[in-house]
Every structure is written in structure tokens, then in C-alpha cells.
Backbone bond lengths (Angstrom), bond angles and torsions (degrees), N, CA, C in turn:
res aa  C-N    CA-C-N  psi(-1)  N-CA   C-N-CA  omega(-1)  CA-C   N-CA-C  phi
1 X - - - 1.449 - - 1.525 108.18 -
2 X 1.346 105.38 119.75 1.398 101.18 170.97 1.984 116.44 -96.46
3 X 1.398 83.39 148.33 1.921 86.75 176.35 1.267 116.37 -80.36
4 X 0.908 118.88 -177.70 1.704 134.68 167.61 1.537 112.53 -100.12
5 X 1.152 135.17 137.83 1.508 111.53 165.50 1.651 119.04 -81.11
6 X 1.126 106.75 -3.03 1.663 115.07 -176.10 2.072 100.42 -144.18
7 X 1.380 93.21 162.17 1.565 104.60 -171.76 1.679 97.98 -72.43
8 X 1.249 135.95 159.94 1.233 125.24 178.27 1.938 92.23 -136.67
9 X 1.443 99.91 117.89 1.279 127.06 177.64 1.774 110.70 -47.97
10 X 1.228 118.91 127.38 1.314 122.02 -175.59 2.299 100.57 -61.20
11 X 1.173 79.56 149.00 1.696 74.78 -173.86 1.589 92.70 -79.69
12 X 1.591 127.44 170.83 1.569 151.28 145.03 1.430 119.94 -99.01
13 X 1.789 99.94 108.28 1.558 113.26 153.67 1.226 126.20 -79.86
14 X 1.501 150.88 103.89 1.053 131.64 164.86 1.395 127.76 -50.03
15 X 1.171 130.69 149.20 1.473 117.51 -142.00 2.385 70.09 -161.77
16 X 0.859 137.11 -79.41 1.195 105.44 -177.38 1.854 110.97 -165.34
17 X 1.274 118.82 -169.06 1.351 114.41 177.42 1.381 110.10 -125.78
18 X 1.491 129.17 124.66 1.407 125.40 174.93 1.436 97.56 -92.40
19 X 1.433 113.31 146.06 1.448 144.48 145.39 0.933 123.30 -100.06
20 X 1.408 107.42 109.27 1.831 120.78 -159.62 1.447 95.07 -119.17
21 X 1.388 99.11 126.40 1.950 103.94 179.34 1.387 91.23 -109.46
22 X 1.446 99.81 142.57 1.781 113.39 -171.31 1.801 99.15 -138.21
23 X 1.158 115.41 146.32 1.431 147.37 -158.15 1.922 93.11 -107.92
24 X 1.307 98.78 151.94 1.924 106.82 168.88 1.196 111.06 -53.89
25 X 1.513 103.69 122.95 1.663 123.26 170.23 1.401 116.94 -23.09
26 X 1.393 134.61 127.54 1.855 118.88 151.98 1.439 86.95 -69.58
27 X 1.857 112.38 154.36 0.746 106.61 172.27 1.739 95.26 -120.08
28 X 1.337 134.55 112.63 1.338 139.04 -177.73 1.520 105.19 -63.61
29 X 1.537 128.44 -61.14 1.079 132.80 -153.62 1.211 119.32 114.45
30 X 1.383 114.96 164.75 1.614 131.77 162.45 1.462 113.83 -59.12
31 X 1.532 97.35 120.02 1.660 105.31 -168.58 1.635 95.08 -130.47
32 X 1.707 133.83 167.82 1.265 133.11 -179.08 1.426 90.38 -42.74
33 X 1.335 143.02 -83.61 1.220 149.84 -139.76 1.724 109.44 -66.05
34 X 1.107 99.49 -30.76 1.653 93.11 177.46 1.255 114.92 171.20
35 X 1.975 143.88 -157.85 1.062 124.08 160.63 1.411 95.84 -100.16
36 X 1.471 114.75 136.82 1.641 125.65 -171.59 1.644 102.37 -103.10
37 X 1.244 98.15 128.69 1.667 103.53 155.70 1.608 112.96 -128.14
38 X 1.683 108.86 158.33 1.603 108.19 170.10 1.641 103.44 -107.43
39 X 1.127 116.92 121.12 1.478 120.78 156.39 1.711 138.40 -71.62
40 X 1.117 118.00 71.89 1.523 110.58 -165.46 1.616 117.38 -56.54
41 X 1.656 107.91 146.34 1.447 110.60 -165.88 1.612 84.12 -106.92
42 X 1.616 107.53 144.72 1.355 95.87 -179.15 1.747 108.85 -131.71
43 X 1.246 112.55 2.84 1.799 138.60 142.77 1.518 118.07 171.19
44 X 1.172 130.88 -137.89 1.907 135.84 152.16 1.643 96.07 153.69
45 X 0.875 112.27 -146.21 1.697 122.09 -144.18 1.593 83.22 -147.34
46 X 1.459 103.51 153.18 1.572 133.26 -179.65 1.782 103.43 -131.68
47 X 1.375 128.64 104.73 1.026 126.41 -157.03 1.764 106.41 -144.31
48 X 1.668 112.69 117.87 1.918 102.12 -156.16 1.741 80.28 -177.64
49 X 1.514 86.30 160.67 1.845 100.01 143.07 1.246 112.98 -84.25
50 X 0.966 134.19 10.40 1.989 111.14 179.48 2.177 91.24 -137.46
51 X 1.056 114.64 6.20 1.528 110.62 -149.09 1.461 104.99 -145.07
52 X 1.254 139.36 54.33 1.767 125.10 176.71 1.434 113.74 -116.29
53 X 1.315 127.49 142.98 1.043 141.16 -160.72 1.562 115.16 155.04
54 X 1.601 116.75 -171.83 1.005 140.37 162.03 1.655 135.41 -86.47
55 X 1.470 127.23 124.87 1.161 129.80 163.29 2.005 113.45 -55.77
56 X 0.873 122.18 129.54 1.539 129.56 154.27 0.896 143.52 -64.97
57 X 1.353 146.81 79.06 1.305 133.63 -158.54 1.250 107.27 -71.24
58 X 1.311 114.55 167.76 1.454 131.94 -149.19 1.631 133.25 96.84
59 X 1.129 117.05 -4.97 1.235 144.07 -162.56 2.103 101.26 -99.03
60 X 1.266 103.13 144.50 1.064 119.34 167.59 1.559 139.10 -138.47
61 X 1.500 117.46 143.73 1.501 120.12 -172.02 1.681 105.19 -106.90
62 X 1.073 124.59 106.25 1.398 155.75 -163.70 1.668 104.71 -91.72
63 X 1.748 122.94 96.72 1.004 102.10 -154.99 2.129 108.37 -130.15
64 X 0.957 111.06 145.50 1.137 74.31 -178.83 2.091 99.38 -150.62
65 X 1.185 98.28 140.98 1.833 129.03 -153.60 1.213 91.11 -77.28
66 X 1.581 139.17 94.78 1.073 131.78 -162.33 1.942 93.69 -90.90
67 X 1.365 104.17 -40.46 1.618 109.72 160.60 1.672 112.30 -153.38
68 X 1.184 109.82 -147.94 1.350 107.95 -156.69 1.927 85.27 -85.48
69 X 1.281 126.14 -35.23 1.335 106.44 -173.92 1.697 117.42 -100.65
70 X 1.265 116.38 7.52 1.463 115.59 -179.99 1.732 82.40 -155.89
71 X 2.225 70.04 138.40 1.840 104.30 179.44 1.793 83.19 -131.18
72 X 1.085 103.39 157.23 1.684 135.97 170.51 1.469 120.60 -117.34
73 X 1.373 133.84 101.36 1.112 125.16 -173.92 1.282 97.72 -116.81
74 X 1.427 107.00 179.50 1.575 143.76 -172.83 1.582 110.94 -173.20
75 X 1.614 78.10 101.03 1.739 88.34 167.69 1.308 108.31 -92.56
76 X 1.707 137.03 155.83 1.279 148.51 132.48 1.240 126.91 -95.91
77 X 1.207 127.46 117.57 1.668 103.54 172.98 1.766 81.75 -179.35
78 X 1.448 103.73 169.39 1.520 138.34 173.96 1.145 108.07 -75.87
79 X 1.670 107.09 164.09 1.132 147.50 154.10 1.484 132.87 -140.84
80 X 1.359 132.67 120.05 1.450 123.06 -179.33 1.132 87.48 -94.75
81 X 1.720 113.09 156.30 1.853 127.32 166.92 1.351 107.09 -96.09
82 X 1.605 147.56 144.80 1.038 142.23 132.79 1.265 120.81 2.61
83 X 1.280 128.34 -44.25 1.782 126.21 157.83 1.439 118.79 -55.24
84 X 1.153 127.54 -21.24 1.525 140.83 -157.41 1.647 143.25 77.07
85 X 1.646 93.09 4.42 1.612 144.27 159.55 2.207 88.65 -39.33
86 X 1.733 86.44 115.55 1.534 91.27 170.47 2.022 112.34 -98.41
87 X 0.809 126.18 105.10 1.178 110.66 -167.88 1.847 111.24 -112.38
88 X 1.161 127.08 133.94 1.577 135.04 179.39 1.388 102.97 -74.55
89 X 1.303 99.68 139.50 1.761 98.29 161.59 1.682 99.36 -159.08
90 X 2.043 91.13 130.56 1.341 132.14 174.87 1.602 112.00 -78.92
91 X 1.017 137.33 121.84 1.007 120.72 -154.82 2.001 98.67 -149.10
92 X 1.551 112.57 79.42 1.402 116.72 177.65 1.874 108.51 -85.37
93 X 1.472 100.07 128.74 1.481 94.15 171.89 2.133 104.40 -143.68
94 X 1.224 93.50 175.33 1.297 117.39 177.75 1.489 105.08 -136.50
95 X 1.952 99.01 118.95 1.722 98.48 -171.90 1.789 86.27 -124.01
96 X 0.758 130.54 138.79 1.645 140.30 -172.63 1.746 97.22 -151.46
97 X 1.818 102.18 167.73 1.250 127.68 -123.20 1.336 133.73 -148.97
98 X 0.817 146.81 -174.57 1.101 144.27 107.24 1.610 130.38 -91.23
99 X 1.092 123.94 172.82 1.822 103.76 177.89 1.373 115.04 -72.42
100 X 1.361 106.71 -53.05 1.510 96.99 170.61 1.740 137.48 -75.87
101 X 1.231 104.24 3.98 1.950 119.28 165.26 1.515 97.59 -84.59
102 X 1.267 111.38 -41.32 1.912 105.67 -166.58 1.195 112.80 -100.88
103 X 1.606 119.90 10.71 1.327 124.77 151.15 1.457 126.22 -91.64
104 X 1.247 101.23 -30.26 1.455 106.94 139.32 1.097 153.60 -48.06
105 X 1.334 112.95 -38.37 1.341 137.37 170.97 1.630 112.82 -68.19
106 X 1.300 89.53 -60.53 1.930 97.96 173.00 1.208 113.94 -51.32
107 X 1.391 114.99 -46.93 1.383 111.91 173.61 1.524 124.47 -51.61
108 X 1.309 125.41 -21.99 1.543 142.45 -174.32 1.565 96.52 78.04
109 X 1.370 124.94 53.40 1.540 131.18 136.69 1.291 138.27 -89.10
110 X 1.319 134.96 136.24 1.298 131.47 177.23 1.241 101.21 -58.02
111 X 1.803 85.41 150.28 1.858 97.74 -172.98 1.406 105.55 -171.47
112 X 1.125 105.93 95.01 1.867 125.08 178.10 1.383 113.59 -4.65
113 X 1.211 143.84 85.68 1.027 154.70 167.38 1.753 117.03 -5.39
114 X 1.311 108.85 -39.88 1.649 115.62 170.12 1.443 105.64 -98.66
115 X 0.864 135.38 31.13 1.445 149.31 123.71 1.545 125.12 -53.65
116 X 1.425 109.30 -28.79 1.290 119.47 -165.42 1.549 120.66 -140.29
117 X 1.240 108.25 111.00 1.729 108.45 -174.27 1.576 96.17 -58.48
118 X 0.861 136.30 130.66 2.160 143.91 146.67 1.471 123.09 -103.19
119 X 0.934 151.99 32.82 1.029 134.65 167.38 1.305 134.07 -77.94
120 X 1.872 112.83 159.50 1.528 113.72 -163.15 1.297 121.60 -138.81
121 X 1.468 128.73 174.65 1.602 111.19 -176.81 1.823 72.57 -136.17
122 X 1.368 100.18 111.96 1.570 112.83 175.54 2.018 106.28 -98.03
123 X 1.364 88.54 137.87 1.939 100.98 -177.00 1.374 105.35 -126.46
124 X 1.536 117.15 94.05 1.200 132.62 142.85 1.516 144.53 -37.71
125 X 1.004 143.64 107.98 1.569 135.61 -166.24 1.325 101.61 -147.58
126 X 1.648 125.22 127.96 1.058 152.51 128.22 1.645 143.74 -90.99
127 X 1.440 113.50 147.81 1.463 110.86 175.42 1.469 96.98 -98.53
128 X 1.024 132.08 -78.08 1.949 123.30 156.80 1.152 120.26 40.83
129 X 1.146 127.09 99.88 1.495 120.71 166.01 1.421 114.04 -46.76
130 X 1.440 117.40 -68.99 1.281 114.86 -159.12 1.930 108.84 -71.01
131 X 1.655 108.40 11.05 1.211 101.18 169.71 1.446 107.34 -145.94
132 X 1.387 105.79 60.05 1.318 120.92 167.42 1.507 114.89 -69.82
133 X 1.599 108.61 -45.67 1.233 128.69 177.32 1.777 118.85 -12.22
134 X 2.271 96.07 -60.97 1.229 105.44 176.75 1.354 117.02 -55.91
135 X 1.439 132.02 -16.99 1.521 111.34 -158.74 1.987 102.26 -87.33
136 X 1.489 100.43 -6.01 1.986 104.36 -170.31 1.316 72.98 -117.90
137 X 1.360 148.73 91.46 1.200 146.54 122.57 1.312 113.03 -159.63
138 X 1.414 113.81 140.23 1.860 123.25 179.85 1.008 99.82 -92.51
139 X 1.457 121.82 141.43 1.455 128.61 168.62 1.895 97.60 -117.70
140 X 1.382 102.04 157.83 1.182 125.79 171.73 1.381 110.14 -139.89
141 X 1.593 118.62 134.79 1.427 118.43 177.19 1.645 107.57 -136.69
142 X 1.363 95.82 173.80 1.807 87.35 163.27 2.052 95.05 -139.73
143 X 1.107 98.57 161.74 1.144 120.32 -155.58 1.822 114.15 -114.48
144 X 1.046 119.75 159.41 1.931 137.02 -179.51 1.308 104.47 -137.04
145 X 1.382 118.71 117.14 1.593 128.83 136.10 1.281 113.23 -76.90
146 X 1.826 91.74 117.24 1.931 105.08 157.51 1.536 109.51 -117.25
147 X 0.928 111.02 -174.48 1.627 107.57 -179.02 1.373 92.70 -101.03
148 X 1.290 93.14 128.14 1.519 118.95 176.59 1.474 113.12 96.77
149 X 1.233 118.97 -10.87 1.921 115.95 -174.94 1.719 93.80 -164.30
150 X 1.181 84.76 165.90 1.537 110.86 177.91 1.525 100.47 -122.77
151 X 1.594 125.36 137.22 1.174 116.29 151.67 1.380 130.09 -120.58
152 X 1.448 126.83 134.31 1.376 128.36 -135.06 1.497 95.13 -129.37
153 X 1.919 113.72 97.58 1.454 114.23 154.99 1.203 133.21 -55.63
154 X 1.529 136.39 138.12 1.410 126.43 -179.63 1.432 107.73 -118.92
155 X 0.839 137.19 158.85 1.257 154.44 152.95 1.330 137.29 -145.22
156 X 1.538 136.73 125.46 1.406 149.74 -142.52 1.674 92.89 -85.16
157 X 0.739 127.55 -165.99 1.729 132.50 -149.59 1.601 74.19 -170.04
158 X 1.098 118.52 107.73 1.471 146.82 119.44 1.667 129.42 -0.60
């Protein structure tokens, strides 16, 4: 077995972009852990070479304001594929800021996308044969707040 002299970075496939349409924040409140809100998903579009279909509504982004420049979310919610393939997706991220970009943001204002670090560790799961694939593969994406949707890059981990 030979070594490497250095770590060698898993490569990125793009695999596709979700368009997630989201509904007015619950706003829970300030709890020990942080100020919590629920984001309702209310459908969007699944659009890629490895990834097309529909978002599901019913799904939710679980979020919580750790301070004024970093929020922690967790989305849950579906997707059907153009095949009719139901597939889950876990969706942990860290979106940080500045105070005044992520007061913006909270507010549901547009706000330049490189304004704002997003990134995510997305978890795929199928029963599907022909998309078994997703359940032995990590995806990583990074993510955009617009008002009214989120759109969520994916990419397969190498």
C-alpha cells in the first residue's frame, strides 16, 4: 500500500439544484438553545443531471438564531423524481452573516447571495431501486436565500 504525502480532497459531482418554496416563519421564540423558528416548505422543483423532479410540500426547515450572525437549520421534507421515485431529504446547514445581511434575511429581504456563507451536509434516502445509489453517497451543497424560496445546490462527494 502506498501513502499519499498529503490528504487528497474527495472530488464534487453536481448532481442537482432544489427549489424550495417556503411559507411565513412560525416564530417560536427565544428558548435555552437559541431563538427558534419553523419554516414551512410548501413544494419547488428538483432540477440536475442526476436529480429532477418535484419538492413536496409538507416539509419543514427547523431553524434556530444562535446570534445575530449565525442561524442553524434543518430542513425535512420530500421529493418525488420524474420516475415517481419518493425520496427524503435531511438537510443540516450553517448560514452566517453579517448583522446587517442576516437581518435582512430574517426579515424575508433580498440579499446578494455572497453576502452570506450557506453551506450544508444534505442526507438523501430512498426505497427505489433505481435510486438506491443515494442512500451510499454523502452529498454536500451550499445554499441561497430569496424571498419566498431557498435554493439548495447538491453535490455527491467523490
Amino acid at each position: 500500500m502506498t501513502l499519499h504525502p498529503e490528504p487528497q480532497a474527495p472530488a464534487l459531482d453536481y448532481v442537482g439544484t432544489l427549489t424550495v418554496h417556503i411559507a411565513e416563519p412560525i416564530d417560536v421564540g427565544p428558548t435555552p438553545e437559541g431563538h427558534r423558528r419553523i419554516i414551512p416548505i410548501t413544494g419547488g422543483t428538483a432540477a440536475g443531471p442526476r436529480l429532477t423532479g418535484r419538492v413536496l410540500a409538507g416539509g419543514a426547515d427547523f431553524q434556530t438564531l444562535h446570534s445575530r450572525e449565525l442561524t442553524e437549520l434543518e430542513a425535512r421534507y420530500a421529493l418525488e423524481t420524474e420516475d415517481g421515485a419518493v425520496i427524503s431529504v435531511d438537510n443540516a446547514a450553517l448560514r452566517s452573516g453579517s448583522p446587517e445581511a442576516m437581518g435582512r434575511l430574517i426579515r424575508g429581504e433580498a440579499v446578494d447571495p455572497a453576502e452570506i456563507y450557506f453551506r450544508c451536509a444534505v442526507r438523501l434516502r430512498a426505497s427505489a431501486p433505481a435510486w438506491d445509489w443515494v442512500n451510499r453517497t454523502l452529498f454536500v451543497g451550499t445554499g441561497e436565500r430569496y424571498p419566498g424560496s431557498v435554493l439548495v445546490h447538491i453535490f455527491a462527494m467523490g
